[in-house]
MILO-613105 format. One record per residue: residue in one letter; z negated, x negated, y negated of N, C-alpha, C in turn. Coordinates in pm, whole numbers, padded with zeros to 5 digits, always signed. Example, Ala and Ser with C-alpha at 12.3 -4.5 7.8 and 13.67 -1.06 7.14 Angstrom:
REM residues 2
a-00780-01319+00569-00780-01230+00450-00780-01320+00330;s-00708-01285+00225-00714-01367+00106-00787-01290-00003;
//
This chain:
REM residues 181
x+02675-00869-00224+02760-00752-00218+02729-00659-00336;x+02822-00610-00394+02811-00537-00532+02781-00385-00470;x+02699-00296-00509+02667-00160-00483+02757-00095-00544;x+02791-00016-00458+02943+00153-00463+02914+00207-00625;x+02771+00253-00592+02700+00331-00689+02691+00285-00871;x+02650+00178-00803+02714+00051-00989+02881+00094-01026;x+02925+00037-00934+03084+00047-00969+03110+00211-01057;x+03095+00286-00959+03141+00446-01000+03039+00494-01101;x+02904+00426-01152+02833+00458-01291+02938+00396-01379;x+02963+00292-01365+03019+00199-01461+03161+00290-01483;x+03250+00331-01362+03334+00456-01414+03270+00560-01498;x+03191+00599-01474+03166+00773-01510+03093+00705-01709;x+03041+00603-01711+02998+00620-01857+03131+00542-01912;x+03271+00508-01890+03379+00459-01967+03422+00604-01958;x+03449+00702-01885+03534+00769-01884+03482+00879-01994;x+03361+00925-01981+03264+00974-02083+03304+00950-02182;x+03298+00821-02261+03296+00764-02367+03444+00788-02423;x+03566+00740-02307+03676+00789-02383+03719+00885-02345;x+03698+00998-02275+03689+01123-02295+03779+01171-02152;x+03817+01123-02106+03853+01112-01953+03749+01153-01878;x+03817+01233-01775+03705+01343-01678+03685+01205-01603;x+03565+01212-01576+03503+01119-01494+03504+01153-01336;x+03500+01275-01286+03468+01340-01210+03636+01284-01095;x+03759+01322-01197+03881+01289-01151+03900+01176-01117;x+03839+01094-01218+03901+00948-01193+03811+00909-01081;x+03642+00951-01028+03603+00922-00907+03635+00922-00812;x+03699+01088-00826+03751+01110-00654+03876+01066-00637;x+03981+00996-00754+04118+00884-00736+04072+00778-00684;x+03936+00734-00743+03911+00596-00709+03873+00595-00550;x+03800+00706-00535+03727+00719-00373+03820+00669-00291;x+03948+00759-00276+04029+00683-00197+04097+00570-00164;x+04012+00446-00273+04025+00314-00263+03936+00286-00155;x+03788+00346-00158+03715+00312-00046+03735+00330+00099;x+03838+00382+00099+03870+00391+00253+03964+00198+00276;x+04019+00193+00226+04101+00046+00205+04028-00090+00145;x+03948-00001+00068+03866-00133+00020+03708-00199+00060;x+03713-00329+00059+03537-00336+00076+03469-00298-00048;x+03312-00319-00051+03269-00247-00170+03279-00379-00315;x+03310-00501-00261+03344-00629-00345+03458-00564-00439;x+03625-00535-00352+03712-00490-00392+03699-00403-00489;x+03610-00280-00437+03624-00132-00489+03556-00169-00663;x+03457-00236-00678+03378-00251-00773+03517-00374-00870;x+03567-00451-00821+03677-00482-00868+03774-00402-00962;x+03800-00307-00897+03895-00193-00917+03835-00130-01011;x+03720-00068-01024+03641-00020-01118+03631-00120-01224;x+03626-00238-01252+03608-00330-01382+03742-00297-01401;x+03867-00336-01381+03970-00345-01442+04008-00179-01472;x+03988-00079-01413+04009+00058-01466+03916+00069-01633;x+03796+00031-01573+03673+00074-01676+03713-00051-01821;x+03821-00124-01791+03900-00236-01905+04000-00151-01963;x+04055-00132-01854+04223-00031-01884+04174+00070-02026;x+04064+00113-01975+04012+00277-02016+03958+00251-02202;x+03851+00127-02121+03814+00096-02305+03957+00040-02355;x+04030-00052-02314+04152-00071-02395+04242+00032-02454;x+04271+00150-02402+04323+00238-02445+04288+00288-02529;x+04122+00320-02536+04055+00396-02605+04044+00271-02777;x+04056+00232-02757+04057+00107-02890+04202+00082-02933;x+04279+00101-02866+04429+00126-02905+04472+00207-02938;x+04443+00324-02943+04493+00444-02965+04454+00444-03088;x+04587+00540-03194+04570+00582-03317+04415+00633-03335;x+04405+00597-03465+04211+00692-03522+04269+00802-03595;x+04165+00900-03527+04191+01007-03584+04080+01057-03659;x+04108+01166-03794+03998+01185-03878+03907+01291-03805;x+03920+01348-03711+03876+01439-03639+03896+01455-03503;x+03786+01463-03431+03830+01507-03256+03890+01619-03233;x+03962+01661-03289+04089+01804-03230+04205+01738-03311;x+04214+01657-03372+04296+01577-03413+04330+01457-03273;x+04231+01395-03228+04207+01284-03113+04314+01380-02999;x+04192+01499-02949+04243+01589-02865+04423+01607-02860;x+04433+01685-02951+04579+01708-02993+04696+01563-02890;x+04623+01464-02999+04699+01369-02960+04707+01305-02820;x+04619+01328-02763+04629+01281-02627+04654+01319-02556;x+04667+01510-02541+04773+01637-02496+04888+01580-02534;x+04970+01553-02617+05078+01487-02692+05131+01370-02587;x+05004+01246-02602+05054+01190-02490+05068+01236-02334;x+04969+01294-02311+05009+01372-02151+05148+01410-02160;x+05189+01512-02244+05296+01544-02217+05396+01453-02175;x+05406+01368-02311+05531+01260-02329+05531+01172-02217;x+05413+01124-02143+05455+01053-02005+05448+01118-01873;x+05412+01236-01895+05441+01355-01782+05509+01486-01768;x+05600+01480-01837+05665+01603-01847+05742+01650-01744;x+05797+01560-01699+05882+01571-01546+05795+01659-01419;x+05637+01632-01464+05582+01638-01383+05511+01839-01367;x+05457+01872-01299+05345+02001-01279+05231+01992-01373;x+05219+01912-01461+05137+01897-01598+05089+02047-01673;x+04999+02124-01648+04989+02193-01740+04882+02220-01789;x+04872+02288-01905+04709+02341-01988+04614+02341-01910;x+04607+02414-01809+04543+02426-01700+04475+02294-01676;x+04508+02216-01605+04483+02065-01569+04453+01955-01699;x+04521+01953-01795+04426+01934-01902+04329+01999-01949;x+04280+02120-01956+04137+02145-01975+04064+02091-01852;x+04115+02066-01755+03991+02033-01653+03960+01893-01644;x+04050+01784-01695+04089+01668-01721+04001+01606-01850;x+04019+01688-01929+03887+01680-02088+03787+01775-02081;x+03754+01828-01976+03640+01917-01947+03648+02048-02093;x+03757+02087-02149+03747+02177-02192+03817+02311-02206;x+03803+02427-02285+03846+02546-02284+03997+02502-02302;x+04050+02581-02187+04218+02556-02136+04261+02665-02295;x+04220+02776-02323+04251+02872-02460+04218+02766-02595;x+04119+02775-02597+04120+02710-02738+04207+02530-02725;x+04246+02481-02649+04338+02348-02630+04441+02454-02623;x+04475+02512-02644+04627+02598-02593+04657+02633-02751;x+04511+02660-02864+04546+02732-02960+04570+02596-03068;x+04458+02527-03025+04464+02400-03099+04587+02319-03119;x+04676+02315-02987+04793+02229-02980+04888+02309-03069;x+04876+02437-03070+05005+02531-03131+05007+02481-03292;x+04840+02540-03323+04811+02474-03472+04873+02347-03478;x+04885+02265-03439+04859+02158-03497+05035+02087-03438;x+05093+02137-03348+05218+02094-03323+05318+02162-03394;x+05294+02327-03387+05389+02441-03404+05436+02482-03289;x+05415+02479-03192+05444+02530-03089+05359+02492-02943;x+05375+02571-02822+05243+02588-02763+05273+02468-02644;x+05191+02425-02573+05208+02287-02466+05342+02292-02386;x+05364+02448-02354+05479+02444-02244+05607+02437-02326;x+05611+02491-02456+05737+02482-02562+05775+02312-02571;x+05675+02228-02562+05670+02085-02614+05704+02023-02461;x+05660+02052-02386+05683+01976-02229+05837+02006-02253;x+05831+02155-02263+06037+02152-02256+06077+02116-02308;x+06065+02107-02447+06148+02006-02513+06207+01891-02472;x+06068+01790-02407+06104+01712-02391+06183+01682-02273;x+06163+01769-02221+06288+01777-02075+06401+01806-02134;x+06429+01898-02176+06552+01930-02262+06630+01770-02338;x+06569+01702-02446+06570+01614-02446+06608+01492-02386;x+06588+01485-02269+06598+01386-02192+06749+01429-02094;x+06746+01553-02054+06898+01603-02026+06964+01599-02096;x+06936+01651-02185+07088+01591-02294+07079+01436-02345;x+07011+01368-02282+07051+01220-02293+07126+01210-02209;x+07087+01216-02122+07151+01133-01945+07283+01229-01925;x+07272+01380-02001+07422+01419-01985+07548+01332-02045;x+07475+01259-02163+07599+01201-02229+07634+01083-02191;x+07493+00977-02142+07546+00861-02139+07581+00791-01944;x+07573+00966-01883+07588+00891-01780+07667+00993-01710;x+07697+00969-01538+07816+01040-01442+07702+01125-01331;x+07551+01176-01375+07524+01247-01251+07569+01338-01256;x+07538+01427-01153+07553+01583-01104+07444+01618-01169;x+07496+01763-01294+07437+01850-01334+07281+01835-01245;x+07240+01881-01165+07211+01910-01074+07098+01830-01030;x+07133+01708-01039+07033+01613-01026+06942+01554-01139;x+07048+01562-01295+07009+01501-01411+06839+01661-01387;x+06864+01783-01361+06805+01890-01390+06640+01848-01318;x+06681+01814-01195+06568+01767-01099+06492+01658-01155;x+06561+01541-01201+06515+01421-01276+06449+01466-01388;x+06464+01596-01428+06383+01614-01571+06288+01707-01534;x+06239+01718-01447+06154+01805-01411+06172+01945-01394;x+06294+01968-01371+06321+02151-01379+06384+02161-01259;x+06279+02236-01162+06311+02286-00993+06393+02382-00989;x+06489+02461-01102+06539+02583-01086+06668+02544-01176;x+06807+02503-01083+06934+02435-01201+06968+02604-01257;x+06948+02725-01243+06981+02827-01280+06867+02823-01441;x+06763+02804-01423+06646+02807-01544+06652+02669-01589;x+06729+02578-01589+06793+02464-01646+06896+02476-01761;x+07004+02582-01692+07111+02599-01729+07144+02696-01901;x+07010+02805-01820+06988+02885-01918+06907+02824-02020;x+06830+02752-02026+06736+02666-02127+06806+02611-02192;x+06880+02529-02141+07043+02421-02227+07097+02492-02272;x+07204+02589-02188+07245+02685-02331+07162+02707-02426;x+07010+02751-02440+06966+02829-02549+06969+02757-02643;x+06943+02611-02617+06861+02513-02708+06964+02461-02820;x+07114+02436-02676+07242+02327-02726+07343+02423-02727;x+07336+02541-02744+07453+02643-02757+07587+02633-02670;x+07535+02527-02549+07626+02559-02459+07596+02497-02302;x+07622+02489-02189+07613+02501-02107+07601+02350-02072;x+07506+02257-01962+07502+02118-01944+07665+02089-01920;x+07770+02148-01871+07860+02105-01808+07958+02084-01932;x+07984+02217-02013+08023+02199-02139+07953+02107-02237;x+07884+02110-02321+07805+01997-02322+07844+01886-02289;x+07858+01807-02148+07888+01733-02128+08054+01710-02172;x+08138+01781-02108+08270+01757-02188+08264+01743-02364;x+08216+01829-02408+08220+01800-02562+08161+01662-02592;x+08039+01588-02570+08011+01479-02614+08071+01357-02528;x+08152+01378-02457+08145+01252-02352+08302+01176-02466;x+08285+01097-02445+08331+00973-02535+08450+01004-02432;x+08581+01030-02466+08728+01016-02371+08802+00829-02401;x+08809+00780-02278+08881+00738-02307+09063+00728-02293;x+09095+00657-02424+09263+00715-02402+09321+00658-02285;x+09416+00733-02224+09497+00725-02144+09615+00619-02176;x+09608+00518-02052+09751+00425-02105+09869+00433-02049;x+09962+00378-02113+10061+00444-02055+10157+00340-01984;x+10190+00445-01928+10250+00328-01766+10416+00300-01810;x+10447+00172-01823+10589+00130-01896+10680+00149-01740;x+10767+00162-01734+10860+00190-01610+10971+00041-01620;
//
């Protein structure tokens, strides 16, 4: 039988190393131990503690760790934006100052984490406005914005007009045929 304690070292020095709170990914993993035996659980831990170095060896090199940093805020965003993602939770996530990651990202993006999350929501609504038939309404929810009133107003600011307008202006018409009698 493989020991708990092996498994979750073997987490805490990958996560260390690639810079992942260790602390988080324990208490995600914990709740494997309720489902798992400790064979399983230590299982689960090799292929995370694989996942983790693979990433970390895949990922662009950077000439500097606030360069690294930057970029992996960057990625948070880009695969969580939909989500309650904020500064906040990445400093606690890289164990560091939520201000100076707040000042760092601005430097180095031009604009501050929550400007860039919207974007990319923004972004992604005006995709799905054009190439598809939801309700305002839902495309807003799908992009992560709980408020279609602070949706609405964001789209105007960005696209100088309203998701609904918007949508009429880009939507591809097709012509009307005409009915021979």
């Amino acid at each position: 039988m493989i020991d708990k304690e092996k498994a979750k070292d073997r987490i805490r020095r990958v996560c260390a190393y690639t810079g992942i709170n260790p602390d988080a990914m324990t208490e995600e993993l914990s709740q494997c131990e309720v489902l798992s035996s400790p064979d399983e659980l230590f299982r689960i831990a090799e292929l995370v503690a694989d996942y983790l170095l693979w990433l970390y060896r895949h990922a662009p090199k950077h000439t500097s760790k606030q360069n690294r940093l930057v970029s992996l805020m960057k990625n948070h965003a880009d695969e969580m934006f939909k989500t309650e993602i904020n500064l906040s939770k990445l400093a606690e996530t890289y164990n560091r100052n939520e201000k100076y990651m707040g000042r760092l990202f601005k430097k180095s993006v031009g604009m501050s984490f929550a400007e860039y999350k919207q974007e990319k929501r923004l972004e992604l609504a005006e995709s799905l406005l054009v190439s598809g038939n939801d309700r305002i309404i839902d495309i807003a929810l799908e992009c992560g914005f709980n408020n279609i009133s602070y949706f609405n107003r964001s789209f105007q600011k960005k696209y100088g007009s309203t998701p609904t307008e918007y949508r009429r202006r880009k939507s591809v018409r097709k012509p009307k045929k005409s009915v021979k009698k």
